[in-house]
mmCIF file of the N, C-alpha and C atoms, coordinates in Angstrom:
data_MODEL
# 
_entry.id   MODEL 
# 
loop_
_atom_site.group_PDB 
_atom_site.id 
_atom_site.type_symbol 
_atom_site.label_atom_id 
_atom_site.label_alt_id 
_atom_site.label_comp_id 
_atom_site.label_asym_id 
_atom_site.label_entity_id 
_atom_site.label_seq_id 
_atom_site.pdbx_PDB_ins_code 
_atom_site.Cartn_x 
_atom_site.Cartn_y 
_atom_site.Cartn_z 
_atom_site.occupancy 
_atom_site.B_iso_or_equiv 
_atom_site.pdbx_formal_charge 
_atom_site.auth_seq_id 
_atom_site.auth_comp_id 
_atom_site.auth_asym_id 
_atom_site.auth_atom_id 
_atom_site.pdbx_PDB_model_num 
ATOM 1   N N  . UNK A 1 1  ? 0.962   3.141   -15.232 1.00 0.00 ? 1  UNK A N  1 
ATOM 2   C CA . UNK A 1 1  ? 1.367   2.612   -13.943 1.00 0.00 ? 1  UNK A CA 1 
ATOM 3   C C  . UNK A 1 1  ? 0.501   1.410   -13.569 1.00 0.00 ? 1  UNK A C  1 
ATOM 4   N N  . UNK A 1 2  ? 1.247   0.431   -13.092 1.00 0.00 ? 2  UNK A N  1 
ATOM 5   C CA . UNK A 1 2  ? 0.374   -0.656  -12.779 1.00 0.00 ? 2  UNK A CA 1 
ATOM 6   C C  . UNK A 1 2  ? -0.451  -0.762  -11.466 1.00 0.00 ? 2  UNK A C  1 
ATOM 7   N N  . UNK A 1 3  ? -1.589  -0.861  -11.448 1.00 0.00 ? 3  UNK A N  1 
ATOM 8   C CA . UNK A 1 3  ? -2.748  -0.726  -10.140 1.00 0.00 ? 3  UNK A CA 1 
ATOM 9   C C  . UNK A 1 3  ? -1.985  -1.943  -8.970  1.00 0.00 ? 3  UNK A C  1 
ATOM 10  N N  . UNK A 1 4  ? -2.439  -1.873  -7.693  1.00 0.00 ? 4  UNK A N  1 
ATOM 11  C CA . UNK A 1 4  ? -2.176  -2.397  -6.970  1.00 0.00 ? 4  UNK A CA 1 
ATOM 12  C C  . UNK A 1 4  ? -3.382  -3.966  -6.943  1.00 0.00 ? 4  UNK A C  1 
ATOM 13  N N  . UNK A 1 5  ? -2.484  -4.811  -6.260  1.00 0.00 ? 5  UNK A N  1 
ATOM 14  C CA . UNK A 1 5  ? -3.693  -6.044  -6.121  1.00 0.00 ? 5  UNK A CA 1 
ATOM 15  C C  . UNK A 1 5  ? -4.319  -5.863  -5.915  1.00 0.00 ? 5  UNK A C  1 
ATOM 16  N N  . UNK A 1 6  ? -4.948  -5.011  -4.307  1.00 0.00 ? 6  UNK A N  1 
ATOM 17  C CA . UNK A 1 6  ? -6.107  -4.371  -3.698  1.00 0.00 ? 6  UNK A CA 1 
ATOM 18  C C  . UNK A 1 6  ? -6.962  -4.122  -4.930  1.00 0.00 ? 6  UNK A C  1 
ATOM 19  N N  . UNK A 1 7  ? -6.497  -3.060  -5.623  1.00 0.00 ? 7  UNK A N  1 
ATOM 20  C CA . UNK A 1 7  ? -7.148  -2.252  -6.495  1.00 0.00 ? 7  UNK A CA 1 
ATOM 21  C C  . UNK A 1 7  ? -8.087  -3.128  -7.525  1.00 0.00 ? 7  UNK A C  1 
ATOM 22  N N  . UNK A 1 8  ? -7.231  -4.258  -7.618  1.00 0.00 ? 8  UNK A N  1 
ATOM 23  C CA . UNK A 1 8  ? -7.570  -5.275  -8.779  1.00 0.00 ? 8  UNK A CA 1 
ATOM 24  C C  . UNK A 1 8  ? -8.736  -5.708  -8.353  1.00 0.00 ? 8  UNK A C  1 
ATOM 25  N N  . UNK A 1 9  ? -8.490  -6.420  -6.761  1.00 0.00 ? 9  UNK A N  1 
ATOM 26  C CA . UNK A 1 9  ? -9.132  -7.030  -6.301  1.00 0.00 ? 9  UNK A CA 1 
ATOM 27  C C  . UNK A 1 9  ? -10.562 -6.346  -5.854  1.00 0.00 ? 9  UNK A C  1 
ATOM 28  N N  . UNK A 1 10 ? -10.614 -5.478  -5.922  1.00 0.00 ? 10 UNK A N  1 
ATOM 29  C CA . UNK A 1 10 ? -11.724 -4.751  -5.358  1.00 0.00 ? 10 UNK A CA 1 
ATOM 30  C C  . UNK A 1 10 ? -12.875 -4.615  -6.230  1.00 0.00 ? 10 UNK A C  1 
ATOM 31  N N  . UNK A 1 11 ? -12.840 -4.958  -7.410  1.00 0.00 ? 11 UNK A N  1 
ATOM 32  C CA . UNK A 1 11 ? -13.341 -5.245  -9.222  1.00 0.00 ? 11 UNK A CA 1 
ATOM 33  C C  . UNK A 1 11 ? -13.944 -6.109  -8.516  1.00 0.00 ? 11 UNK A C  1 
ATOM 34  N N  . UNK A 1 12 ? -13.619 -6.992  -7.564  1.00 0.00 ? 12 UNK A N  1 
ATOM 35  C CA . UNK A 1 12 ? -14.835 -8.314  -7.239  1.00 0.00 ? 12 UNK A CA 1 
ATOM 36  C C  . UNK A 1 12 ? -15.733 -8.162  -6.323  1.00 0.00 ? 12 UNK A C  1 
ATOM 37  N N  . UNK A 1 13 ? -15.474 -6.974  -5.526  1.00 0.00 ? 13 UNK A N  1 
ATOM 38  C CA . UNK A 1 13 ? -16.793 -7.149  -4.074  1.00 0.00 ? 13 UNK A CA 1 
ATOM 39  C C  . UNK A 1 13 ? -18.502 -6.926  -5.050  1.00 0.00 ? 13 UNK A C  1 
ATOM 40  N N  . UNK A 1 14 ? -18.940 -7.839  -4.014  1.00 0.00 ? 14 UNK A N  1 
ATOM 41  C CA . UNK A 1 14 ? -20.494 -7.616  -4.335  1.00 0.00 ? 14 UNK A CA 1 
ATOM 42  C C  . UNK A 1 14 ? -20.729 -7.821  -2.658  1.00 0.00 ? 14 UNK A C  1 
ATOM 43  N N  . UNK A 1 15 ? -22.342 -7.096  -3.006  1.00 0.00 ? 15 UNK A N  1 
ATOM 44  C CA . UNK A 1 15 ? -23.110 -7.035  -1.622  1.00 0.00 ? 15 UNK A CA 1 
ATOM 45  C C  . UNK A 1 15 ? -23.043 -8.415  -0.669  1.00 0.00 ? 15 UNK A C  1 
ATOM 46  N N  . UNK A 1 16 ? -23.151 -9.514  -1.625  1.00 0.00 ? 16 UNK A N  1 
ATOM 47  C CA . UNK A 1 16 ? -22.873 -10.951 -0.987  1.00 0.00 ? 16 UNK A CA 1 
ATOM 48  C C  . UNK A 1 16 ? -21.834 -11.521 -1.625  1.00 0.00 ? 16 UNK A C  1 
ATOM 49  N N  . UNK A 1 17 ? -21.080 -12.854 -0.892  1.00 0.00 ? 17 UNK A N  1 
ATOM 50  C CA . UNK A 1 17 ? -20.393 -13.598 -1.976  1.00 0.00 ? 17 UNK A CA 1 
ATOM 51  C C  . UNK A 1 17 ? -21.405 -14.235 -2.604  1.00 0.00 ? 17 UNK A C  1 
ATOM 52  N N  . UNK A 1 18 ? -20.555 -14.637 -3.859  1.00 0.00 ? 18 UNK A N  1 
ATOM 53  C CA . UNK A 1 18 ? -21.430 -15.444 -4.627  1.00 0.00 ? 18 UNK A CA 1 
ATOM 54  C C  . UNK A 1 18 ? -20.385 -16.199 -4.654  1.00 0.00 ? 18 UNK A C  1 
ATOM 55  N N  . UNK A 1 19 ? -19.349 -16.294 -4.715  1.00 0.00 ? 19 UNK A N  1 
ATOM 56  C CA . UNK A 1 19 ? -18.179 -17.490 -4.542  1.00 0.00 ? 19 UNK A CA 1 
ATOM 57  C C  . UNK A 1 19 ? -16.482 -16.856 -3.715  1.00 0.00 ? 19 UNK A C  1 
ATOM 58  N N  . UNK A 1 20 ? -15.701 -18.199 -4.359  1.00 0.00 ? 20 UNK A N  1 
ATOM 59  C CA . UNK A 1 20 ? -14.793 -17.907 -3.277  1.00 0.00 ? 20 UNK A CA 1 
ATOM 60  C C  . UNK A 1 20 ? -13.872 -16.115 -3.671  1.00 0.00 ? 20 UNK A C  1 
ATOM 61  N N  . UNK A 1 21 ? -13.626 -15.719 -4.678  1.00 0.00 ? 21 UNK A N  1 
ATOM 62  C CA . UNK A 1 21 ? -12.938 -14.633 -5.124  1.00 0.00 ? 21 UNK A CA 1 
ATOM 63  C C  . UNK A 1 21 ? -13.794 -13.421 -4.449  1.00 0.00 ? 21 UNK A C  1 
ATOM 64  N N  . UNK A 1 22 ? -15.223 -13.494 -4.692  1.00 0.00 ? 22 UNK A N  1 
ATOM 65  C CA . UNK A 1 22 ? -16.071 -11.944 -3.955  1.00 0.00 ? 22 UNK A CA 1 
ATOM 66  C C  . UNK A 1 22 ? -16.029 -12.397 -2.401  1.00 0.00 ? 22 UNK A C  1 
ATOM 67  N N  . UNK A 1 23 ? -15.310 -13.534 -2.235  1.00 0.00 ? 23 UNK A N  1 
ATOM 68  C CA . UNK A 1 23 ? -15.740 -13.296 -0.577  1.00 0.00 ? 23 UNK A CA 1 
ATOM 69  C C  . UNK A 1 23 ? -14.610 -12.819 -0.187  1.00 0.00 ? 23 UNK A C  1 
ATOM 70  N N  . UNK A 1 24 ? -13.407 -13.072 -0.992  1.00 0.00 ? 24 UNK A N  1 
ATOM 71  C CA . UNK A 1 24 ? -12.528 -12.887 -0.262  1.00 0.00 ? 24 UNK A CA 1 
ATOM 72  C C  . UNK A 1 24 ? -11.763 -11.251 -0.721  1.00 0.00 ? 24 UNK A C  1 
ATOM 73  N N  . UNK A 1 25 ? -12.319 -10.875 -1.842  1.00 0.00 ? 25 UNK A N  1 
ATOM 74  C CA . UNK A 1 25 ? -12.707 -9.269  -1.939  1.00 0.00 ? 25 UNK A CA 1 
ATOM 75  C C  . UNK A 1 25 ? -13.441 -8.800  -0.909  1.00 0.00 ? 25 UNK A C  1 
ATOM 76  N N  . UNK A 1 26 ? -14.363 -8.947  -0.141  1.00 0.00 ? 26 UNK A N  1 
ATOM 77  C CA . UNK A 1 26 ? -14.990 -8.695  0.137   1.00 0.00 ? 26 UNK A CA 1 
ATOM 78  C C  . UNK A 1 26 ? -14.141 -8.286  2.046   1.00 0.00 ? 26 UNK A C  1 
ATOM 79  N N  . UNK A 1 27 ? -13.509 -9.349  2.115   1.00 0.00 ? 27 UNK A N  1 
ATOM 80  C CA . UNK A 1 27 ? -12.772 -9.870  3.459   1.00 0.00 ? 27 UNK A CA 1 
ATOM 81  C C  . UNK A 1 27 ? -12.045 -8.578  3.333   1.00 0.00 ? 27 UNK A C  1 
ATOM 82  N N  . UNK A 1 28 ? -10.956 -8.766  2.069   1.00 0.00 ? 28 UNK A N  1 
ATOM 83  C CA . UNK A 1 28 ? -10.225 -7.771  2.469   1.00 0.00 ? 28 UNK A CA 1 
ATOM 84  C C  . UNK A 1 28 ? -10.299 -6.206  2.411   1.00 0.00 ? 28 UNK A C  1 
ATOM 85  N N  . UNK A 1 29 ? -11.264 -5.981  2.206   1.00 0.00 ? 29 UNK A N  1 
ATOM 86  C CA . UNK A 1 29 ? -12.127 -4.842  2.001   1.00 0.00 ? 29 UNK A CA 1 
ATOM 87  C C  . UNK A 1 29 ? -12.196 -4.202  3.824   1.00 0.00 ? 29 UNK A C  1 
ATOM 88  N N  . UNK A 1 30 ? -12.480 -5.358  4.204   1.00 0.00 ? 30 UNK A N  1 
ATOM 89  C CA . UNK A 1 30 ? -12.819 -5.101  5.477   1.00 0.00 ? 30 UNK A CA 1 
ATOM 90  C C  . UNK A 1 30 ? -11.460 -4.844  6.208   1.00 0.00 ? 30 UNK A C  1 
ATOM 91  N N  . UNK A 1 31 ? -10.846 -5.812  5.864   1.00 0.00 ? 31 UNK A N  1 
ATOM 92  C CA . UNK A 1 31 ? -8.979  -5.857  6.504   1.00 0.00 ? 31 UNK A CA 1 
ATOM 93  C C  . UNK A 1 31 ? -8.136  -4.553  6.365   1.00 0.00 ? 31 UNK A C  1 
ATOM 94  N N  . UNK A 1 32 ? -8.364  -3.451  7.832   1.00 0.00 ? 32 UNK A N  1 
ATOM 95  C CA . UNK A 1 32 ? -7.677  -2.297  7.485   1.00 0.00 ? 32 UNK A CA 1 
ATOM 96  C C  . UNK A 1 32 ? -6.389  -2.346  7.433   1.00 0.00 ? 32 UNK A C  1 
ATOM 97  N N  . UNK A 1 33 ? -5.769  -3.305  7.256   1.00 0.00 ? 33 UNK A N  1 
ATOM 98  C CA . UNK A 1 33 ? -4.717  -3.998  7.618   1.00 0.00 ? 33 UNK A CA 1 
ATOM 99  C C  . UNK A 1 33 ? -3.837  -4.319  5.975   1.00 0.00 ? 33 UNK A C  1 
ATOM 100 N N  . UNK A 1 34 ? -4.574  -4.900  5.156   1.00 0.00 ? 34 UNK A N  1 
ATOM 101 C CA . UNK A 1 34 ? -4.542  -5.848  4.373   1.00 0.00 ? 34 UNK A CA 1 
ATOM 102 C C  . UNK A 1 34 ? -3.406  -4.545  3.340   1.00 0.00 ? 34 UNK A C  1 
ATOM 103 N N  . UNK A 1 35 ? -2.391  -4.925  2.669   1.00 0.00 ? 35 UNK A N  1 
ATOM 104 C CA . UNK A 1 35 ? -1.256  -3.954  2.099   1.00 0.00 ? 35 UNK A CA 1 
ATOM 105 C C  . UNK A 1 35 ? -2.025  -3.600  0.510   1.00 0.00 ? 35 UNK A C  1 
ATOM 106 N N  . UNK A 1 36 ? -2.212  -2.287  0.991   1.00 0.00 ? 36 UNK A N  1 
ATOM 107 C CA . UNK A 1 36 ? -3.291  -1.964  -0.329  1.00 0.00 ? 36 UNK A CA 1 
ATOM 108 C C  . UNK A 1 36 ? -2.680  -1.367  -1.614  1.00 0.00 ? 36 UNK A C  1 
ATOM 109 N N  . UNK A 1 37 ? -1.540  -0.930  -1.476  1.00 0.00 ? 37 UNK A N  1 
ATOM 110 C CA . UNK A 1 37 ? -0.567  -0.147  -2.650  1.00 0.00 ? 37 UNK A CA 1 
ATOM 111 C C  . UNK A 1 37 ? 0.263   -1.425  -3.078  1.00 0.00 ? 37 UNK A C  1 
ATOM 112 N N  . UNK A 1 38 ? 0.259   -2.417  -2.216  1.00 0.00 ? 38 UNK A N  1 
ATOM 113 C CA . UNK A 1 38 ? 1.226   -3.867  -2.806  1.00 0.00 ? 38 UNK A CA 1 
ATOM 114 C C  . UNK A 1 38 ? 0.364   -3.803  -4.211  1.00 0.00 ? 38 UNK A C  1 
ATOM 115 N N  . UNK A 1 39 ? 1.650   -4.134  -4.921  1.00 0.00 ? 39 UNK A N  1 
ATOM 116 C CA . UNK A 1 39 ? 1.591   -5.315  -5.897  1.00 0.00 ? 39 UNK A CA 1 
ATOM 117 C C  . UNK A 1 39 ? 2.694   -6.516  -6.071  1.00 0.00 ? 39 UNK A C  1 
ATOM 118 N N  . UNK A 1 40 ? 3.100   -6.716  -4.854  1.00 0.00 ? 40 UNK A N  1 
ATOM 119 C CA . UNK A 1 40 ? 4.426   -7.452  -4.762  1.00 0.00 ? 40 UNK A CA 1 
ATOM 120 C C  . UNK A 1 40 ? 4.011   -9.010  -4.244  1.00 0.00 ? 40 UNK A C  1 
ATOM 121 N N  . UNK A 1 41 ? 4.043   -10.064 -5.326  1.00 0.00 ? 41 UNK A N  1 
ATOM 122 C CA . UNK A 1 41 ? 3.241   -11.522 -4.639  1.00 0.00 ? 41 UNK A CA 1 
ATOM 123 C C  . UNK A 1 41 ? 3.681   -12.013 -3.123  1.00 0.00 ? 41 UNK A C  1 
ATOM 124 N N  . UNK A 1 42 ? 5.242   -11.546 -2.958  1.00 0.00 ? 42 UNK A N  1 
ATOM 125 C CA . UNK A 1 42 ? 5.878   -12.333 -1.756  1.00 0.00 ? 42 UNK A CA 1 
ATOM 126 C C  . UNK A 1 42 ? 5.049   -11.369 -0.387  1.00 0.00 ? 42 UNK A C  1 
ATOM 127 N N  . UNK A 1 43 ? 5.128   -10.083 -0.935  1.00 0.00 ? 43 UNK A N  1 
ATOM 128 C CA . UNK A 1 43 ? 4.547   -9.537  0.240   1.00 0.00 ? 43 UNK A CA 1 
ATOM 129 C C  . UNK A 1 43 ? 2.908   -9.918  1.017   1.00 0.00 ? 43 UNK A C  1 
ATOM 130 N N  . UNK A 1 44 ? 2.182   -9.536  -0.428  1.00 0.00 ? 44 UNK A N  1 
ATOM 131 C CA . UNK A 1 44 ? 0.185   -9.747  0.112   1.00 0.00 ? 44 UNK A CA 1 
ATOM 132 C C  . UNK A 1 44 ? 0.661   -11.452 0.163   1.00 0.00 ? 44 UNK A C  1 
ATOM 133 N N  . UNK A 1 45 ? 0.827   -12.370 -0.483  1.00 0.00 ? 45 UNK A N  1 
ATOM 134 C CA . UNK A 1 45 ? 0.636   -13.957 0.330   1.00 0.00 ? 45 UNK A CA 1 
ATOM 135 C C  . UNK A 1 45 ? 1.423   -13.908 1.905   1.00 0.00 ? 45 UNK A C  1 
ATOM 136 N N  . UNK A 1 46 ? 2.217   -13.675 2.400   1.00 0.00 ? 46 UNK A N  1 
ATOM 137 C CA . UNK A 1 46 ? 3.258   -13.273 4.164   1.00 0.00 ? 46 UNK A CA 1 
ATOM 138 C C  . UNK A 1 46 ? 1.964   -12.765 4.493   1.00 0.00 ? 46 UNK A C  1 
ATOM 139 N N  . UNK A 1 47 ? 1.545   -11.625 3.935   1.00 0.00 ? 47 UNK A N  1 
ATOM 140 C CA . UNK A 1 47 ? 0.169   -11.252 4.597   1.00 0.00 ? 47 UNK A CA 1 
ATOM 141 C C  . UNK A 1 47 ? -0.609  -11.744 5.310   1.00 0.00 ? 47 UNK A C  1 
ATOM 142 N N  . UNK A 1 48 ? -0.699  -12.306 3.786   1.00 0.00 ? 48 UNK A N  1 
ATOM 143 C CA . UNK A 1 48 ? -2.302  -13.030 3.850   1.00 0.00 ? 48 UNK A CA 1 
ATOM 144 C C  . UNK A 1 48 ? -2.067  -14.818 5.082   1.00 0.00 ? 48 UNK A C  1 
ATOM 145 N N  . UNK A 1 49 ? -0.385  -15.404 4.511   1.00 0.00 ? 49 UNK A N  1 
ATOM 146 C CA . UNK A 1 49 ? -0.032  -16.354 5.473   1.00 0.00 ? 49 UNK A CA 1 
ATOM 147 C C  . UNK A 1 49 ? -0.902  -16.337 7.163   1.00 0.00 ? 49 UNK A C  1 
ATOM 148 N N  . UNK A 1 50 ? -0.130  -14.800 7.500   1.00 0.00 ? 50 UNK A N  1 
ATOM 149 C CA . UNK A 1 50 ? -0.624  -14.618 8.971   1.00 0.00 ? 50 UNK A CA 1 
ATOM 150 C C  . UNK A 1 50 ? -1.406  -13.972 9.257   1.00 0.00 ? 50 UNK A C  1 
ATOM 151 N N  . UNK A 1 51 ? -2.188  -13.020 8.818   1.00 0.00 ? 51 UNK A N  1 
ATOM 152 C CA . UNK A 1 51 ? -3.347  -12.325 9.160   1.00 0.00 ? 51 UNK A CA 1 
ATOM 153 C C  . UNK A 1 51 ? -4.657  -12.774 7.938   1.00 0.00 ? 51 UNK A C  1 
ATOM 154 N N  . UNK A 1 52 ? -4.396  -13.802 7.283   1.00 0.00 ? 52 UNK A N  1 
ATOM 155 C CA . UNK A 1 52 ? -5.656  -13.687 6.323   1.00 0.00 ? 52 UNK A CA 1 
ATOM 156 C C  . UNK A 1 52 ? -6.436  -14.655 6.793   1.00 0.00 ? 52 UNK A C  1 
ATOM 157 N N  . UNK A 1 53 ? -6.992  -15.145 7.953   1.00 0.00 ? 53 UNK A N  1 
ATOM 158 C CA . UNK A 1 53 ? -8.017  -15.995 8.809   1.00 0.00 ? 53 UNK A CA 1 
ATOM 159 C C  . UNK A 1 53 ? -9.173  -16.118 7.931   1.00 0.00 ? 53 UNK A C  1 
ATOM 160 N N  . UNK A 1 54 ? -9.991  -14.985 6.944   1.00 0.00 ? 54 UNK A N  1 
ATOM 161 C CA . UNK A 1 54 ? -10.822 -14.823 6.627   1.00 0.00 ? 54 UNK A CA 1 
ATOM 162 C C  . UNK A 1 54 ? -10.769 -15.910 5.236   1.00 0.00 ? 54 UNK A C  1 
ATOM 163 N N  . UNK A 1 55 ? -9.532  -16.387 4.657   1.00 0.00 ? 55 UNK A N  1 
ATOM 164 C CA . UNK A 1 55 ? -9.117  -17.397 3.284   1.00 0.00 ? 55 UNK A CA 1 
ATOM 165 C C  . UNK A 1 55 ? -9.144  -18.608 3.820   1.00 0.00 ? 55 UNK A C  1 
ATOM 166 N N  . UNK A 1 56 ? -10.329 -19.515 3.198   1.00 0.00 ? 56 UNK A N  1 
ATOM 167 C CA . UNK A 1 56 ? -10.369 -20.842 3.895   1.00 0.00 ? 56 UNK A CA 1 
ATOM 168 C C  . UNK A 1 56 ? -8.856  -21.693 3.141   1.00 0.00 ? 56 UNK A C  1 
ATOM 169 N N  . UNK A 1 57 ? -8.805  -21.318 2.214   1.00 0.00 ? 57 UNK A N  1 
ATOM 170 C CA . UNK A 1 57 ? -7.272  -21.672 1.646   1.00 0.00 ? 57 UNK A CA 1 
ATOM 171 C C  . UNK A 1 57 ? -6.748  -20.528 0.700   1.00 0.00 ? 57 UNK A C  1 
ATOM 172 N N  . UNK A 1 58 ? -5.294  -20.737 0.839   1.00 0.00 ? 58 UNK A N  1 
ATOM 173 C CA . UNK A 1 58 ? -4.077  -19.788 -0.072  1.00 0.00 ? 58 UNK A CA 1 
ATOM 174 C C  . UNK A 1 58 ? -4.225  -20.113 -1.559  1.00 0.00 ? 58 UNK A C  1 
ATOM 175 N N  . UNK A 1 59 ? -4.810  -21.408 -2.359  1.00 0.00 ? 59 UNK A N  1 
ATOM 176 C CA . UNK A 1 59 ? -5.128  -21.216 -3.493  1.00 0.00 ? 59 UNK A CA 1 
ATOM 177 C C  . UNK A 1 59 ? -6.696  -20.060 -4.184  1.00 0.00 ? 59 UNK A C  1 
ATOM 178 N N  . UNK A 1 60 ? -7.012  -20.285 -3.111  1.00 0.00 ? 60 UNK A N  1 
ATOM 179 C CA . UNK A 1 60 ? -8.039  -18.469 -3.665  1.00 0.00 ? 60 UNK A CA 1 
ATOM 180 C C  . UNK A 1 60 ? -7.132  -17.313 -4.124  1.00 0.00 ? 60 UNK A C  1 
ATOM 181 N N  . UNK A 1 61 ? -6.293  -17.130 -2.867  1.00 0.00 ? 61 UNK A N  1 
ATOM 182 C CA . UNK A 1 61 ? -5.210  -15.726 -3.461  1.00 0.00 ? 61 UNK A CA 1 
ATOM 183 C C  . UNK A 1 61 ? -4.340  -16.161 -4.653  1.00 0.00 ? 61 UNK A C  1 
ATOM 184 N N  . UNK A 1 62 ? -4.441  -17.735 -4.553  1.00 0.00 ? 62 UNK A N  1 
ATOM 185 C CA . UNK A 1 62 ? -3.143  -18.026 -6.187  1.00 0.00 ? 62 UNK A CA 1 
ATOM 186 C C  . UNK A 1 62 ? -4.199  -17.659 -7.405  1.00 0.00 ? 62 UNK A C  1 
ATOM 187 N N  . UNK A 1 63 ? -4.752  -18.077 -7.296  1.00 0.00 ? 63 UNK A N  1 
ATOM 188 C CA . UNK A 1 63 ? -5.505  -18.015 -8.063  1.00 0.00 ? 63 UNK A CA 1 
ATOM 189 C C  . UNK A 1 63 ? -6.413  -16.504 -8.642  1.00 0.00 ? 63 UNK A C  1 
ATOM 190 N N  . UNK A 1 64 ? -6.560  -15.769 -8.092  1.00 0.00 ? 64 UNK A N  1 
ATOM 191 C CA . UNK A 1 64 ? -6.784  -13.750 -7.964  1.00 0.00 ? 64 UNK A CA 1 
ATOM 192 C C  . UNK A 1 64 ? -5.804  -13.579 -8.397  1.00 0.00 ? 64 UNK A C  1 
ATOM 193 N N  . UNK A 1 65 ? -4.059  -14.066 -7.889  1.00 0.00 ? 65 UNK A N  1 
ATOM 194 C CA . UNK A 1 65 ? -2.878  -13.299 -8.243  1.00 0.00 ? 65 UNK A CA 1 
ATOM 195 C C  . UNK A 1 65 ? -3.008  -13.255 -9.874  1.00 0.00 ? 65 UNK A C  1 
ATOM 196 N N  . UNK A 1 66 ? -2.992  -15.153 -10.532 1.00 0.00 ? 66 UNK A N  1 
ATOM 197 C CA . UNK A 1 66 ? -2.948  -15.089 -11.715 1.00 0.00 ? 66 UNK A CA 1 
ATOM 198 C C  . UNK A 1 66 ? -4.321  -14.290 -12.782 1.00 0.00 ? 66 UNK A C  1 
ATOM 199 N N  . UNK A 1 67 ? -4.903  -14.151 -12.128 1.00 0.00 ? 67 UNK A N  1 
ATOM 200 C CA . UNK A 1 67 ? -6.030  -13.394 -12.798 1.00 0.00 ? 67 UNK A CA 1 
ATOM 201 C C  . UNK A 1 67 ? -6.006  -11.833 -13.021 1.00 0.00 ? 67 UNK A C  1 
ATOM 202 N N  . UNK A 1 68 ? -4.929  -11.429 -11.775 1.00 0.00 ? 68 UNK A N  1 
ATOM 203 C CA . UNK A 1 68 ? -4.311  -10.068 -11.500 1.00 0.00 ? 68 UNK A CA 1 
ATOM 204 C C  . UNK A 1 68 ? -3.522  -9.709  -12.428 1.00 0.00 ? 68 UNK A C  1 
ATOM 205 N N  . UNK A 1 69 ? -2.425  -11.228 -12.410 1.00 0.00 ? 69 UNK A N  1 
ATOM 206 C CA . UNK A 1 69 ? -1.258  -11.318 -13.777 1.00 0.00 ? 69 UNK A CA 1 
ATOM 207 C C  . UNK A 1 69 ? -2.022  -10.605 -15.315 1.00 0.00 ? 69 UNK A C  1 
ATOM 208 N N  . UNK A 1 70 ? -3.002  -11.860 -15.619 1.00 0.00 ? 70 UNK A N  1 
ATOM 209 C CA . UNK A 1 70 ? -3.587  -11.830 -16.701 1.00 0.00 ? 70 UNK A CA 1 
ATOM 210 C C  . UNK A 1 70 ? -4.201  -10.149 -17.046 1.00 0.00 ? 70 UNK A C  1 
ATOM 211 N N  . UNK A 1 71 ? -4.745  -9.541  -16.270 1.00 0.00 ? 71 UNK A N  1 
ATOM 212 C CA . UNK A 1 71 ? -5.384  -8.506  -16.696 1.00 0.00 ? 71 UNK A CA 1 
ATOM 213 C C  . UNK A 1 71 ? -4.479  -7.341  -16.468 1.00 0.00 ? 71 UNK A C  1 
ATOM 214 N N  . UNK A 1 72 ? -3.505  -7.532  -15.722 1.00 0.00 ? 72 UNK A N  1 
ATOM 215 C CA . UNK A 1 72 ? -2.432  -6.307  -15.975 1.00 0.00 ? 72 UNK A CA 1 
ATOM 216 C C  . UNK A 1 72 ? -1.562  -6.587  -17.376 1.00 0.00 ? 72 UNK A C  1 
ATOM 217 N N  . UNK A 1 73 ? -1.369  -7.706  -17.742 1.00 0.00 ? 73 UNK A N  1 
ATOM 218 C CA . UNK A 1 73 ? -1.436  -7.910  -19.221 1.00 0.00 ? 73 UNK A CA 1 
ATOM 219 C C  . UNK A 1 73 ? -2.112  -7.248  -20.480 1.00 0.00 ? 73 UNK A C  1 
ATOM 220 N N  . UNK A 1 74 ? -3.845  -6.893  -20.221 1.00 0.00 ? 74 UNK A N  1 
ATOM 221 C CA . UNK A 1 74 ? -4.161  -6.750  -21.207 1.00 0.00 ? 74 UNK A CA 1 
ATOM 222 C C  . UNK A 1 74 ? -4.059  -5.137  -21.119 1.00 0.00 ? 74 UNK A C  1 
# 
């Protein structure tokens, strides 16, 4: 079964960011909000569109998605 983005994404929190992907693990960690069983792109970016304040830009999440892509691949 394939893990959810959340799930993926959560592989990145650290105690601090160290860049833009652990911060924004980190954000949504915090976001009780944030759709944690998604793995659906149209849905977490609508999300992230209107409640993701914490993403200084939407190419951070493009960029996690394809990395999400890639490793549900291997």
């Amino acid at each position: 079964m394939r893990k959810s983005f959340y799930h993926y994404l959560m592989k990145h929190r650290q105690p601090s960011a160290k860049d833009d992907l652990t911060a924004f693990a980190n954000a949504a960690y915090d976001d009780h909000a944030f759709p944690k069983h998604s793995g659906e792109y149209d849905e977490i970016s609508s999300y992230l569109e209107f409640n993701g304040h914490y993403l200084d830009s939407m190419v951070i999440f493009d960029r996690a998605w394809d990395m999400y892509l890639q490793d549900e691949k291997a």
